[in-house]
N, CA, C and O of each residue as an XYZ file, in Angstrom:
844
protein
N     -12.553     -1.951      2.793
C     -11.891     -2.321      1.557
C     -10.411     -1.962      1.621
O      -9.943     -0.959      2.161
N      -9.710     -2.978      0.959
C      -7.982     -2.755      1.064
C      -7.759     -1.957     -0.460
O      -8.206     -2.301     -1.554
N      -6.854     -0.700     -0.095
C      -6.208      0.160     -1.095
C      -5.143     -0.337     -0.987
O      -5.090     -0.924      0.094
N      -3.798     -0.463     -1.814
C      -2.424     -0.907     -1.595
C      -2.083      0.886     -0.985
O      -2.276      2.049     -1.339
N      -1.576      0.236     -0.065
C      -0.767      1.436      0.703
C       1.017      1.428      0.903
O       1.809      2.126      1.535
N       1.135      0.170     -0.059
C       2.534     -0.474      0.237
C       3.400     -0.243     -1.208
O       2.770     -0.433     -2.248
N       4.397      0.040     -1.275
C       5.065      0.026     -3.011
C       4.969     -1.720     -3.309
O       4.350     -2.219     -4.249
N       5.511     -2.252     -2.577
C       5.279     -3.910     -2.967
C       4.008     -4.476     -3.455
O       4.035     -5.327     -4.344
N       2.760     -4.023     -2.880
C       1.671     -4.492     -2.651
C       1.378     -4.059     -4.281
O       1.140     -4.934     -5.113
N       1.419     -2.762     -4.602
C       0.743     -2.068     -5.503
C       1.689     -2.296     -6.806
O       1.194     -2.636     -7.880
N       2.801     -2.127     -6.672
C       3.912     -2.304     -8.006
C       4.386     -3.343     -8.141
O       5.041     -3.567     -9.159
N       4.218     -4.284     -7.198
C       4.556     -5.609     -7.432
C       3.300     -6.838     -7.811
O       3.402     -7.858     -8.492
N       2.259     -6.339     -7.162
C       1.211     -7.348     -7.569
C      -0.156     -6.671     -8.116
O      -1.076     -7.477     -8.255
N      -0.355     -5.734     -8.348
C      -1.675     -5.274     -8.882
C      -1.408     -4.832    -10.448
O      -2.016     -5.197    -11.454
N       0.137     -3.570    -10.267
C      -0.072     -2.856    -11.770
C       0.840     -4.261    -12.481
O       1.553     -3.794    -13.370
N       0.980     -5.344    -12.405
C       1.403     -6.530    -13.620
C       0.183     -7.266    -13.639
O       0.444     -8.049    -14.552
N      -0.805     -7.517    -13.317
C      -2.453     -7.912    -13.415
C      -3.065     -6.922    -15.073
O      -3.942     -7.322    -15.839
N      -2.295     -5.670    -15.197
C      -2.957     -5.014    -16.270
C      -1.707     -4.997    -17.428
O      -0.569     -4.653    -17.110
N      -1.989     -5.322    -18.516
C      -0.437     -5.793    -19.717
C      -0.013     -4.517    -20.023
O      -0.860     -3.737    -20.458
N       1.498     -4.025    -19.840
C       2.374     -3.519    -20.504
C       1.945     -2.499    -19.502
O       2.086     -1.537    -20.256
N       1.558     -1.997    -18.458
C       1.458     -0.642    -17.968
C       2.599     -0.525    -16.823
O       2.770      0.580    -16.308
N       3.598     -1.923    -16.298
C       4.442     -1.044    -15.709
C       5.819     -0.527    -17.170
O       6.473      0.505    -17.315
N       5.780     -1.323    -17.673
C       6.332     -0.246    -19.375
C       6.381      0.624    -19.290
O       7.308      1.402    -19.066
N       4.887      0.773    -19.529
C       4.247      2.534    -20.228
C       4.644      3.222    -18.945
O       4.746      4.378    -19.355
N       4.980      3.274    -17.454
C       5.035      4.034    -16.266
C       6.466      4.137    -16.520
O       6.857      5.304    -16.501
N       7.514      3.119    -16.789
C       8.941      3.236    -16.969
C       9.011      4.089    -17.782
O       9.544      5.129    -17.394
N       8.480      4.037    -19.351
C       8.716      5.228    -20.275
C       8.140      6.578    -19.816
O       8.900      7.525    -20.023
N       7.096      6.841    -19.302
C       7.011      7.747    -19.419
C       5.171      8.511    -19.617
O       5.037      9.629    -20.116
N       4.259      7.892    -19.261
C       2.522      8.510    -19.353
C       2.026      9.292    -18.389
O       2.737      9.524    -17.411
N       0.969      9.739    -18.462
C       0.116     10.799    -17.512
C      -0.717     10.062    -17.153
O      -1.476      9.386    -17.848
N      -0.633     10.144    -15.860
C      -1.898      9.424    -15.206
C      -2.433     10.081    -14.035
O      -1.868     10.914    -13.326
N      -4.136      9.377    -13.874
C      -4.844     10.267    -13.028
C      -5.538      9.449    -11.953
O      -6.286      8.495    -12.166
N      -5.273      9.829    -11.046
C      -6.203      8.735     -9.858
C      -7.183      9.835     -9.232
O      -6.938     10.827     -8.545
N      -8.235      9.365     -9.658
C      -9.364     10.345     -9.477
C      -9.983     10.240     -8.143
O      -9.820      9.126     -7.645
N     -10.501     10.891     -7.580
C     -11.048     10.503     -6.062
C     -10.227      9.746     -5.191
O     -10.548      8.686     -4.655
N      -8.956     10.455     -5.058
C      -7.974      9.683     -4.747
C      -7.766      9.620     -3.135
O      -7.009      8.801     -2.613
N      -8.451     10.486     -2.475
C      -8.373     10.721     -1.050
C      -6.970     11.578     -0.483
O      -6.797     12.785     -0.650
N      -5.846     10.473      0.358
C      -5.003     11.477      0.197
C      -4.113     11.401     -0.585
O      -3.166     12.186     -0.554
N      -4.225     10.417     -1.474
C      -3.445     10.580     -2.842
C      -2.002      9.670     -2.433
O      -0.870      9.852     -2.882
N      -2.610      8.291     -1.090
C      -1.408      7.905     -1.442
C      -0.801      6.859     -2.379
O       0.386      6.534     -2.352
N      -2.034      6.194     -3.492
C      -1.236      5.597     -4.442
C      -0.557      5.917     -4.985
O       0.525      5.461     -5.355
N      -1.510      7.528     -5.281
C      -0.319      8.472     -6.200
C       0.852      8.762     -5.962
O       1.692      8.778     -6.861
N       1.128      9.041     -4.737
C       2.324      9.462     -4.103
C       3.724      8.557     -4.515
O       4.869      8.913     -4.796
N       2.945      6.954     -4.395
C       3.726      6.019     -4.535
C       4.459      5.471     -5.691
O       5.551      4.903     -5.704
N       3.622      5.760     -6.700
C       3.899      5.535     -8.475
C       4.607      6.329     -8.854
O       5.463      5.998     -9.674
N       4.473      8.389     -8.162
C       5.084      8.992     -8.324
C       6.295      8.814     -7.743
O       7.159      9.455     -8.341
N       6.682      8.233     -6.867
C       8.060      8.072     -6.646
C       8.599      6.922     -7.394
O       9.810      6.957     -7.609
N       7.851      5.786     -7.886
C       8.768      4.508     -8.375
C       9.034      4.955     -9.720
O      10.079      4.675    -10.306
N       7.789      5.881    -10.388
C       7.864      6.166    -11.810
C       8.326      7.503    -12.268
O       7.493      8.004    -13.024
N       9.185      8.120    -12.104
C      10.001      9.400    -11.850
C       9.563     10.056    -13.760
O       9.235     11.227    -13.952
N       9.665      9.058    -14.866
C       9.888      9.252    -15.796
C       7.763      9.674    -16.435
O       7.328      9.830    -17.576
N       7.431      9.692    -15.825
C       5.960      9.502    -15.477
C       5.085     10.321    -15.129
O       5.164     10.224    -13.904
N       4.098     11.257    -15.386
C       3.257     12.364    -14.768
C       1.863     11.876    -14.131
O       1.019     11.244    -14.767
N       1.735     12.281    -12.714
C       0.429     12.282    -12.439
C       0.089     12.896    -11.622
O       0.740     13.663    -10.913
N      -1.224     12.588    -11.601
C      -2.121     13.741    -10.693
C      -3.280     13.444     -9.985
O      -4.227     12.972    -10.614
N      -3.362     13.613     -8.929
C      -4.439     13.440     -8.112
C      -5.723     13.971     -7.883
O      -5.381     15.154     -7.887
N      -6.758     14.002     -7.716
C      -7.660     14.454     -8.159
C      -9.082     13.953     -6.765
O      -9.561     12.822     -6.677
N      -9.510     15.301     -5.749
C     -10.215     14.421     -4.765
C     -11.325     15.878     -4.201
O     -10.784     16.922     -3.839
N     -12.254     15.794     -4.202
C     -13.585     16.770     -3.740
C     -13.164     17.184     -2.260
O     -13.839     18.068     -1.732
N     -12.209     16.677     -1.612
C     -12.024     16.562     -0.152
C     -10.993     17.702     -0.035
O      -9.897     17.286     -0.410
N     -10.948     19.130      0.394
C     -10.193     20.030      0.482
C      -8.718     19.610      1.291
O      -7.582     19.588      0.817
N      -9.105     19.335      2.478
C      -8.617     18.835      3.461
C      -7.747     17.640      3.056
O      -6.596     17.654      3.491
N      -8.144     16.548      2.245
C      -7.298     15.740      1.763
C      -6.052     16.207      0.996
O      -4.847     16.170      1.244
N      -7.056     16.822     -0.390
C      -5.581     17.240     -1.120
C      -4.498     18.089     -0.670
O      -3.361     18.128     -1.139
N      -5.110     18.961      0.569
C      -3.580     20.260      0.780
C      -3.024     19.094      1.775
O      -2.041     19.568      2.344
N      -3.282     17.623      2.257
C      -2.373     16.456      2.686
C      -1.387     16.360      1.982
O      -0.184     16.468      2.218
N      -2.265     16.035      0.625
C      -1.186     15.087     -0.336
C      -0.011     15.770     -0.975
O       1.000     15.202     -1.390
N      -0.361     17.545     -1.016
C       0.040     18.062     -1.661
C       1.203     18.592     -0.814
O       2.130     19.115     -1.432
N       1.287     18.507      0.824
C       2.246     18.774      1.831
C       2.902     17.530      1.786
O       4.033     17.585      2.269
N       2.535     16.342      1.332
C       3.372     14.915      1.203
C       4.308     14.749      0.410
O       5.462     14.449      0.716
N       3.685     15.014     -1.147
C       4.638     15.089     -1.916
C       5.857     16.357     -2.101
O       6.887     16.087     -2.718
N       5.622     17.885     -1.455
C       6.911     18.234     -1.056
C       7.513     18.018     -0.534
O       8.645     18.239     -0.965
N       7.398     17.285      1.104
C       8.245     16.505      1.642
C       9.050     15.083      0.841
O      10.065     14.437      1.102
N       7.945     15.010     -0.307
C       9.282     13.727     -0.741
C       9.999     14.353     -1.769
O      10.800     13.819     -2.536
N       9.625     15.608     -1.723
C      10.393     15.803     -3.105
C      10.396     15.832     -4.535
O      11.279     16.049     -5.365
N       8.662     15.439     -4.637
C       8.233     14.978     -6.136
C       8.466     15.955     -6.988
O       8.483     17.127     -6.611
N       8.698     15.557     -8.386
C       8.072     17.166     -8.844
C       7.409     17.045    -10.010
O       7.013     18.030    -10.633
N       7.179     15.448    -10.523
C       6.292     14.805    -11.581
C       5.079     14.367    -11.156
O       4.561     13.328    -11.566
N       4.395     15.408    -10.024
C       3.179     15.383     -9.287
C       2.693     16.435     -8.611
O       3.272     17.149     -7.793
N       1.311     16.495     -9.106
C       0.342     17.346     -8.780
C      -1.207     17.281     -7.764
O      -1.784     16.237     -8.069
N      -1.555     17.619     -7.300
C      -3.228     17.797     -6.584
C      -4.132     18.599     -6.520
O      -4.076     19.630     -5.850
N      -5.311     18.163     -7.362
C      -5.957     19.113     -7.230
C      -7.467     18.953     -6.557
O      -7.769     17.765     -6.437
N      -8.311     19.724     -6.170
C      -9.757     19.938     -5.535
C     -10.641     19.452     -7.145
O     -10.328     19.865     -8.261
N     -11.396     18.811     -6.932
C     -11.939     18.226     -8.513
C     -12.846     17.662     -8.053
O     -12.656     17.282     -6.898
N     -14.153     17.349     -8.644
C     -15.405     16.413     -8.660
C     -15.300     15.848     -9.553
O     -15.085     16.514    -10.566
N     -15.398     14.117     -9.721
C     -14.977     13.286    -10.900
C     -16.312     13.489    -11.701
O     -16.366     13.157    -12.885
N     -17.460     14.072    -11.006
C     -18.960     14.087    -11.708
C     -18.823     15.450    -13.406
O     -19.355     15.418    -14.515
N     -17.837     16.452    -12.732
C     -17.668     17.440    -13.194
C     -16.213     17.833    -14.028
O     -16.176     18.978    -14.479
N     -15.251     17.129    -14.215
C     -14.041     17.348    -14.431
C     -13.384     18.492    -15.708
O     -14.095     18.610    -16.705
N     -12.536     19.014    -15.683
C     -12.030     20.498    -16.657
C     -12.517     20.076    -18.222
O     -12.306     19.019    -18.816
N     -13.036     20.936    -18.547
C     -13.285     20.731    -20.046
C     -11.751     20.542    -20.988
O     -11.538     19.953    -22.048
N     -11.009     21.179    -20.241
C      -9.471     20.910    -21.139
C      -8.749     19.563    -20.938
O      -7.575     19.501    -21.304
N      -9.333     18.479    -20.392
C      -8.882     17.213    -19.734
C      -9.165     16.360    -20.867
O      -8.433     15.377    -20.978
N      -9.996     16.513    -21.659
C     -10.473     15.614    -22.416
C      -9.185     15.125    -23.691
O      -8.415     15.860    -24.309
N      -9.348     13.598    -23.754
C      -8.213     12.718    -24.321
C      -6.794     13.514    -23.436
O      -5.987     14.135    -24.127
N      -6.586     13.434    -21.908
C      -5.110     13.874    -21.820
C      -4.343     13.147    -20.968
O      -3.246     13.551    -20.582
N      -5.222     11.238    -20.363
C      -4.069     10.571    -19.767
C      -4.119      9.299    -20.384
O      -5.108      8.882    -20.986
N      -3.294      8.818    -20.271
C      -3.076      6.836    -20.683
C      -3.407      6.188    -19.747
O      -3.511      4.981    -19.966
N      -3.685      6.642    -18.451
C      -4.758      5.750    -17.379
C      -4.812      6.673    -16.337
O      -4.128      7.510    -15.748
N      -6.253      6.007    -16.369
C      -7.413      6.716    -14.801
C      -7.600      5.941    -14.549
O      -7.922      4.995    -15.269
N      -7.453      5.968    -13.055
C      -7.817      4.461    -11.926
C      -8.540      5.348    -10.704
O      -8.175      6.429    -10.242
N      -9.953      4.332    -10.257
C     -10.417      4.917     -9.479
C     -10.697      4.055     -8.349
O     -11.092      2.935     -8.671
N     -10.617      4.235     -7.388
C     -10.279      2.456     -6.577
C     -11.484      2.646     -5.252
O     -11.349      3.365     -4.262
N     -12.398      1.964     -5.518
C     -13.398      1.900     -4.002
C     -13.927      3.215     -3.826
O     -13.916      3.716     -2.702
N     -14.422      3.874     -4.881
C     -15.513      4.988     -4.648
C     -16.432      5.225     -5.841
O     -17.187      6.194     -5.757
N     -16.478      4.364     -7.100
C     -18.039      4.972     -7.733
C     -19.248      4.552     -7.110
O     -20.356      5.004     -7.402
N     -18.966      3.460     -6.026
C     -20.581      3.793     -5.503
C     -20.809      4.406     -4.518
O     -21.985      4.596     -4.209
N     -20.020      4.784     -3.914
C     -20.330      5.998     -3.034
C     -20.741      8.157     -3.470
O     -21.014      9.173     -2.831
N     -20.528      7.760     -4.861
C     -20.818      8.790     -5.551
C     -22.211      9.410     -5.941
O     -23.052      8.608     -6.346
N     -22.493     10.483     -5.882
C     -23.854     10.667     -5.914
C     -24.503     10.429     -7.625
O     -25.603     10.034     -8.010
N     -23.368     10.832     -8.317
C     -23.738     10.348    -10.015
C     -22.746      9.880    -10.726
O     -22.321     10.395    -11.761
N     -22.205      8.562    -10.030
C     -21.148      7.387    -10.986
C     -21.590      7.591    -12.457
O     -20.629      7.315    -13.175
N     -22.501      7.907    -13.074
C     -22.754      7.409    -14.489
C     -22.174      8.295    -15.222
O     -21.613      8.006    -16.279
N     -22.271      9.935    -14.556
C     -21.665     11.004    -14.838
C     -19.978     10.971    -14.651
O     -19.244     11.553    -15.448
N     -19.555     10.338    -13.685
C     -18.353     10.419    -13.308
C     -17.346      9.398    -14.780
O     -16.278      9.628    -15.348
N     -18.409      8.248    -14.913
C     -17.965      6.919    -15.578
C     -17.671      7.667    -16.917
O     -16.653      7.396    -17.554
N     -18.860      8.924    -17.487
C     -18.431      9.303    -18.489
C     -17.544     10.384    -18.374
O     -17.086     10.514    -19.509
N     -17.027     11.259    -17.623
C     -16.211     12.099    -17.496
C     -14.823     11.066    -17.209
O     -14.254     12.046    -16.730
N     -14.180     10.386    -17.127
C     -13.254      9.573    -16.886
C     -12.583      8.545    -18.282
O     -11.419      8.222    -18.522
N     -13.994      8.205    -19.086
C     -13.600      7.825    -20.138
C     -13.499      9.326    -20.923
O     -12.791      9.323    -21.930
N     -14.074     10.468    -20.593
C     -13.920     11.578    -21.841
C     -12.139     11.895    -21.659
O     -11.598     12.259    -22.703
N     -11.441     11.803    -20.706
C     -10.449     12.023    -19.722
C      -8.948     11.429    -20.405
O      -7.898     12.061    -20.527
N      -9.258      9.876    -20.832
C      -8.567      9.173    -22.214
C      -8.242      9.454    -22.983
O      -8.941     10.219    -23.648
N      -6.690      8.972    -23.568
C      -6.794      9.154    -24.777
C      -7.456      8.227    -25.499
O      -8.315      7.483    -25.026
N      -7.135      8.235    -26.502
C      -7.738      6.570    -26.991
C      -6.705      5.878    -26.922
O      -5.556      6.285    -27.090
N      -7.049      4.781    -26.668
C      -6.543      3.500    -26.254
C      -5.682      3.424    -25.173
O      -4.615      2.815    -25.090
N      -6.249      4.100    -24.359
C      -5.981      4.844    -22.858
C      -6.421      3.460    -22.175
O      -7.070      2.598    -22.769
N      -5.993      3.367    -20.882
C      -6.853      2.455    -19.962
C      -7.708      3.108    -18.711
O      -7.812      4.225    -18.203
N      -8.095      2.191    -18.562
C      -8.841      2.673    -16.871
C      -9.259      1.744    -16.020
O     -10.124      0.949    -16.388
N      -8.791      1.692    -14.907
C      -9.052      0.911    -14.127
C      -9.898      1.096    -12.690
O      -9.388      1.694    -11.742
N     -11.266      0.511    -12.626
C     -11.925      0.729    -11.529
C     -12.329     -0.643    -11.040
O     -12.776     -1.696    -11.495
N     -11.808      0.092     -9.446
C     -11.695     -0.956     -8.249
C     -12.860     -0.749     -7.568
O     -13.079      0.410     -7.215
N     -13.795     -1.732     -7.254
C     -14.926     -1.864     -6.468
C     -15.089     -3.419     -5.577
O     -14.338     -4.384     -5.430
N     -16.485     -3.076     -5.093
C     -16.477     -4.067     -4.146
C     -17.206     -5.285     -4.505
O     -18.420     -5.177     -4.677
N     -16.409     -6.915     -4.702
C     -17.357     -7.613     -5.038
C     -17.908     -8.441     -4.172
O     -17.441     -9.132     -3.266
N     -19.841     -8.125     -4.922
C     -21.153     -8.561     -4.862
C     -21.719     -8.655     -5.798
O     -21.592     -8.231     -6.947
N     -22.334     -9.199     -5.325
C     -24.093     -9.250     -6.800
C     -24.734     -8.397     -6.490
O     -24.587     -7.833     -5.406
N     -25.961     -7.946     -7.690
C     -26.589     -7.233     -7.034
C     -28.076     -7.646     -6.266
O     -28.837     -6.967     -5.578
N     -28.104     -8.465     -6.520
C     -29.496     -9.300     -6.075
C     -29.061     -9.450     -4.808
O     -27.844     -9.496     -4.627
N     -30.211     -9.583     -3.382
C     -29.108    -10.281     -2.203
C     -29.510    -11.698     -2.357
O     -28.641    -12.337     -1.763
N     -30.178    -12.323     -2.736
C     -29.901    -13.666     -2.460
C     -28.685    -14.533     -3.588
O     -28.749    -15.706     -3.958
N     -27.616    -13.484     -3.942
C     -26.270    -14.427     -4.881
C     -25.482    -13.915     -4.197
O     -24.465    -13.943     -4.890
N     -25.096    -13.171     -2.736
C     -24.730    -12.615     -1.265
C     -24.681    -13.470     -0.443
O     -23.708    -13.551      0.306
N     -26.018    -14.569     -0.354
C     -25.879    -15.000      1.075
C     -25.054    -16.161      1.272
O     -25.364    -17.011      2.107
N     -23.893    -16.264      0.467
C     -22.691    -17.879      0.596
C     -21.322    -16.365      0.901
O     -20.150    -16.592      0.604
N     -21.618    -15.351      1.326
C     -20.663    -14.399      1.068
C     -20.574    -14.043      2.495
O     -21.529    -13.410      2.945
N     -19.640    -14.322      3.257
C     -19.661    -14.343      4.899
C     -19.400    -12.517      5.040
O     -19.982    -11.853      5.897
N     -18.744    -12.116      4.359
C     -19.118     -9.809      4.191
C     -20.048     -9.345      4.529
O     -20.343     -8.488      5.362
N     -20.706    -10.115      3.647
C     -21.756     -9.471      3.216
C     -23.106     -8.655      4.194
O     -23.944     -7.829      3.833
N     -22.822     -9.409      5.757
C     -23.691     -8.435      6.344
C     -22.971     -7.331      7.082
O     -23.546     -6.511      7.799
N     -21.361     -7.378      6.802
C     -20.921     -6.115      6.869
C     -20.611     -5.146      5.908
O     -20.142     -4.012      6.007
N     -20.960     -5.806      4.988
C     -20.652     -4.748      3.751
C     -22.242     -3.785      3.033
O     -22.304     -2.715      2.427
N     -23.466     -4.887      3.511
C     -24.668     -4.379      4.058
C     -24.826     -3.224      5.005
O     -25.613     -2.287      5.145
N     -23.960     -3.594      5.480
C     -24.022     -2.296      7.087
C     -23.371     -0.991      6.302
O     -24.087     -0.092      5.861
N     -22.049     -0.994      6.190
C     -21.502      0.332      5.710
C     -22.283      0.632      4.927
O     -22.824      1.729      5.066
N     -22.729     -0.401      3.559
C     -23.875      0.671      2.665
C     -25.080      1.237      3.449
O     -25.320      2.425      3.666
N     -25.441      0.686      3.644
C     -26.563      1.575      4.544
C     -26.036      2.907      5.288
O     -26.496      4.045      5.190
N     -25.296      2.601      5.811
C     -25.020      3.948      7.193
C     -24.020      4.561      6.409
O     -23.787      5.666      6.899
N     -23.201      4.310      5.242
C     -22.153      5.406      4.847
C     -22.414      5.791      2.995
O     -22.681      6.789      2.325
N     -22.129      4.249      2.736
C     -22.519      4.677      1.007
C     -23.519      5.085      0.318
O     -23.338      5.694     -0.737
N     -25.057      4.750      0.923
C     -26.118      5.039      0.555
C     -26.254      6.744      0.973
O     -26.922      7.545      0.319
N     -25.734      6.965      1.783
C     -26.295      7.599      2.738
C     -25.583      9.238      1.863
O     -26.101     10.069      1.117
N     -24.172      9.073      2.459
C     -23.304     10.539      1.227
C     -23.654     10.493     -0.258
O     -23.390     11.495     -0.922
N     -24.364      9.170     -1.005
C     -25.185      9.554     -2.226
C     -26.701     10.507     -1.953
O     -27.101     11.671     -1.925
N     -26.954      9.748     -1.863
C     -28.655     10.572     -1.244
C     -28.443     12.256     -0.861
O     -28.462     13.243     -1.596
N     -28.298     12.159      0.173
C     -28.085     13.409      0.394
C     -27.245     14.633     -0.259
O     -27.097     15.752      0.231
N     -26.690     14.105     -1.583
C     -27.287     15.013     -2.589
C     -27.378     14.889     -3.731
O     -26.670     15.116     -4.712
N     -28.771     14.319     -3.447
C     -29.658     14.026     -4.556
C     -29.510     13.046     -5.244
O     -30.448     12.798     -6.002
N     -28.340     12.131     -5.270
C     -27.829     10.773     -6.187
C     -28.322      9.515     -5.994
O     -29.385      9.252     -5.432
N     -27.683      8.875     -6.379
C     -28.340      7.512     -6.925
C     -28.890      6.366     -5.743
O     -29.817      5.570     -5.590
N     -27.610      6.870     -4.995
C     -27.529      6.034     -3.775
C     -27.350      4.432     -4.145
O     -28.229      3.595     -3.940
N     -25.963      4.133     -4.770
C     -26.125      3.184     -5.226
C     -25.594      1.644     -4.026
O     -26.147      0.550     -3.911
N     -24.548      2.105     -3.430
C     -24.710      1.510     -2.172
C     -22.719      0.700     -2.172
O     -21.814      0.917     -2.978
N     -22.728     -0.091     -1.075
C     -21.185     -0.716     -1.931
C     -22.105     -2.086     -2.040
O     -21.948     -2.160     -0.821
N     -22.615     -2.811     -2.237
C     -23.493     -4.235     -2.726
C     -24.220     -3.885     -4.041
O     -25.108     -4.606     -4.495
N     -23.662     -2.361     -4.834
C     -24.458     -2.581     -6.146
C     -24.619     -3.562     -6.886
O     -25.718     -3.768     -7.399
N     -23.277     -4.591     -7.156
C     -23.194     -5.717     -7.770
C     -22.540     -5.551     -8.957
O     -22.901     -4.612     -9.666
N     -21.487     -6.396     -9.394
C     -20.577     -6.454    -10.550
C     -21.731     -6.170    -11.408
O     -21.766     -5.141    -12.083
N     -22.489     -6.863    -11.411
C     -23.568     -6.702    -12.791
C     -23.859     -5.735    -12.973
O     -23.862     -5.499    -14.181
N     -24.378     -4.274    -11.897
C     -24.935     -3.613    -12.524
C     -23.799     -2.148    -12.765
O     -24.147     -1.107    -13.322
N     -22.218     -2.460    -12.104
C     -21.465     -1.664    -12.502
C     -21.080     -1.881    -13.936
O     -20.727     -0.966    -14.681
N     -21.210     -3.735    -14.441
C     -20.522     -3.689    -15.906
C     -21.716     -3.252    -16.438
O     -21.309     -2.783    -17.501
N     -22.933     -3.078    -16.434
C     -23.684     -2.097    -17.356
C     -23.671     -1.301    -17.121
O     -23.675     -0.638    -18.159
N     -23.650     -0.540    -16.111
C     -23.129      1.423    -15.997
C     -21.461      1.450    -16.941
O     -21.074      2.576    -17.252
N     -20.881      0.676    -17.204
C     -19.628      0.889    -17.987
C     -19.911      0.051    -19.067
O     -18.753     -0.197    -19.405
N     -20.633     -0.582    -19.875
C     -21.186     -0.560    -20.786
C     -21.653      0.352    -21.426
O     -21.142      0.571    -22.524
N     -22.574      1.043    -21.053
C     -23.745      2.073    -21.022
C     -22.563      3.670    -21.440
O     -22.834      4.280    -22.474
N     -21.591      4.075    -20.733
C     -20.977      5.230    -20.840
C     -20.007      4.712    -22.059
O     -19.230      5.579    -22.459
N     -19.922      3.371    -22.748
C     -18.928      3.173    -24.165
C     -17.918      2.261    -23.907
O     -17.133      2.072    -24.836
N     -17.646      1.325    -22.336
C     -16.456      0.832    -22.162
C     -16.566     -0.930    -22.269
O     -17.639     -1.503    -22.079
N     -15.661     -1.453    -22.503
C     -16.604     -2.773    -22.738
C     -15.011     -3.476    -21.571
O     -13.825     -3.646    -21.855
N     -15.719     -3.676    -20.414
C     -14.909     -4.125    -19.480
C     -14.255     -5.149    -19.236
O     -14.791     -6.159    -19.691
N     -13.196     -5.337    -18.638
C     -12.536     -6.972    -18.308
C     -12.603     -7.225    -17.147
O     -12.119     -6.326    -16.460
N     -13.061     -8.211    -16.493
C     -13.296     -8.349    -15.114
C     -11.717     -9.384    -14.642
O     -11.462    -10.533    -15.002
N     -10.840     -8.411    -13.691
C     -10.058     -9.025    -13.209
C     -10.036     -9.360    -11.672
O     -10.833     -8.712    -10.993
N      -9.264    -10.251    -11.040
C      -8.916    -10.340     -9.511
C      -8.161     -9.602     -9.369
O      -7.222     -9.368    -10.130
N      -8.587     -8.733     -7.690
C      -7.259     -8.164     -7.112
C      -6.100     -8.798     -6.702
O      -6.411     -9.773     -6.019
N      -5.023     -8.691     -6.804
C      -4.299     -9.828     -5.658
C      -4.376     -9.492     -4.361
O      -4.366     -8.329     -3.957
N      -4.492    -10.954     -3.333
C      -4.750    -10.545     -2.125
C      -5.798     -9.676     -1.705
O      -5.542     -8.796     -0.884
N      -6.984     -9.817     -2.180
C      -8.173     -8.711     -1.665
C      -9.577     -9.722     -2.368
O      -9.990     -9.563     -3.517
N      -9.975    -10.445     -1.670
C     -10.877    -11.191     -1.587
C     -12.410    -10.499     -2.199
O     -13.147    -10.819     -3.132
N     -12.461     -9.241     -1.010
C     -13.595     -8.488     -1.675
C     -13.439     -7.558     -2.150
O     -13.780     -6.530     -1.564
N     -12.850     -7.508     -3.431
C     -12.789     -6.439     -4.423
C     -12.508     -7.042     -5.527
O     -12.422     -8.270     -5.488
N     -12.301     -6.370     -6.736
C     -13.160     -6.426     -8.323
C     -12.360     -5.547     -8.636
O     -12.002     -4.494     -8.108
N     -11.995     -6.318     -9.971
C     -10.902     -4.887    -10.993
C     -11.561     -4.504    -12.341
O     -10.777     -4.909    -13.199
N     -12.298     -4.099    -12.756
C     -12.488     -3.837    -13.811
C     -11.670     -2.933    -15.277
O     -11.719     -1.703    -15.318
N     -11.118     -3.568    -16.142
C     -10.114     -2.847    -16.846
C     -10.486     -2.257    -17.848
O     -11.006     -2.999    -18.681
N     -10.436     -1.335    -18.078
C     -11.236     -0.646    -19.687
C     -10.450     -0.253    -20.649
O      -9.276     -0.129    -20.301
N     -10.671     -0.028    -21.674
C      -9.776      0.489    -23.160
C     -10.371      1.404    -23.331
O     -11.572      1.223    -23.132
N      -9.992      2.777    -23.747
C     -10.715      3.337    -24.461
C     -10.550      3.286    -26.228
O      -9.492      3.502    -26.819
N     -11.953      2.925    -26.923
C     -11.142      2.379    -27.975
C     -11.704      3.891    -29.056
O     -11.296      4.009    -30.211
């Protein structure tokens, strides 16, 4: 799956897909990219959006003291990283950003449903959130006109299924299927918009309000 790793890619064609949020980044919001790995979207917003707070947020030790040696080298200082489980997140978080974006990991999570509601608790109201996943159906036979699909079969099996399960989760796979992520975000209060990525064929934007 493609993450924008590029300032063009990401500030030029993804955050104008969602209304008024490169605005709200010019003025001035808190934002959180949760399971962010090494935090380099963040890295990137944090440099275009100076006027802007955010924070990274990733279970991976090793990742964040990356991101967090990255952004002193650039110099940030309207950015933070921390060690966090999106399943589990600070009880003092609740209503404290104007968008959480989580891009190509609730199904690799051992309890997305938990995470889905810790992320909307995370909002303010009328906060956004944006989660990036992989599109499929969930049935396989609305898959098989989908030339991926027996590689996107493969990684679930040998990677996504696999770091759910083993502990103890859902094992939901990356072929869960739009359908059954817009009812897991149904289900936690969000009533979703299904957008295109630009340039990313197999992936899915889902946009939320918190209302």
């Amino acid at each position: 799956m493609r993450q924008y790793e590029h300032k063009t890619d990401l500030v030029g064609k993804f955050l104008p897909t969602i209304p008024g949020l490169l605005e709200d980044l010019e003025s001035g919001i808190r934002v959180h990219e949760a399971a962010c790995g090494r935090g380099i979207m963040t890295l990137i917003l944090a440099q275009q959006f100076p006027n802007s707070t955010f924070i990274g947020t990733d279970i991976c030790e090793e990742s964040i003291q990356w991101a967090e040696e990255e952004s002193k080298k650039r110099n940030l200082a309207n950015v933070t990283f921390q060690v966090q489980d999106l399943a589990k997140m600070p009880a003092e978080w609740s209503d404290s950003f104007d968008y959480v974006i989580v891009w190509d990991v609730i199904h690799d999570l051992a309890f997305p449903d938990m995470s889905l509601r810790e992320a909307r608790r995370m909002l303010k109201p009328g906060g956004r959130f944006s989660m990036v996943d992989v599109k499929g159906h969930a049935e396989l036979a609305d898959n098989m006109d989908n030339p991926a699909g027996p590689s996107l079969y493969g990684f679930s099996l040998l990677y996504c299924m696999t770091v759910s399960l083993c502990l103890g989760g859902k094992g939901l796979g990356a072929m869960w299927g739009q359908e059954s992520a817009m009812q897991m975000l149904q289900e936690v209060g969000f009533d979703p918009q299904v957008l295109e990525v630009p340039d990313s064929e197999a992936e899915v934007h889902f946009l939320c309000v918190k209302n």
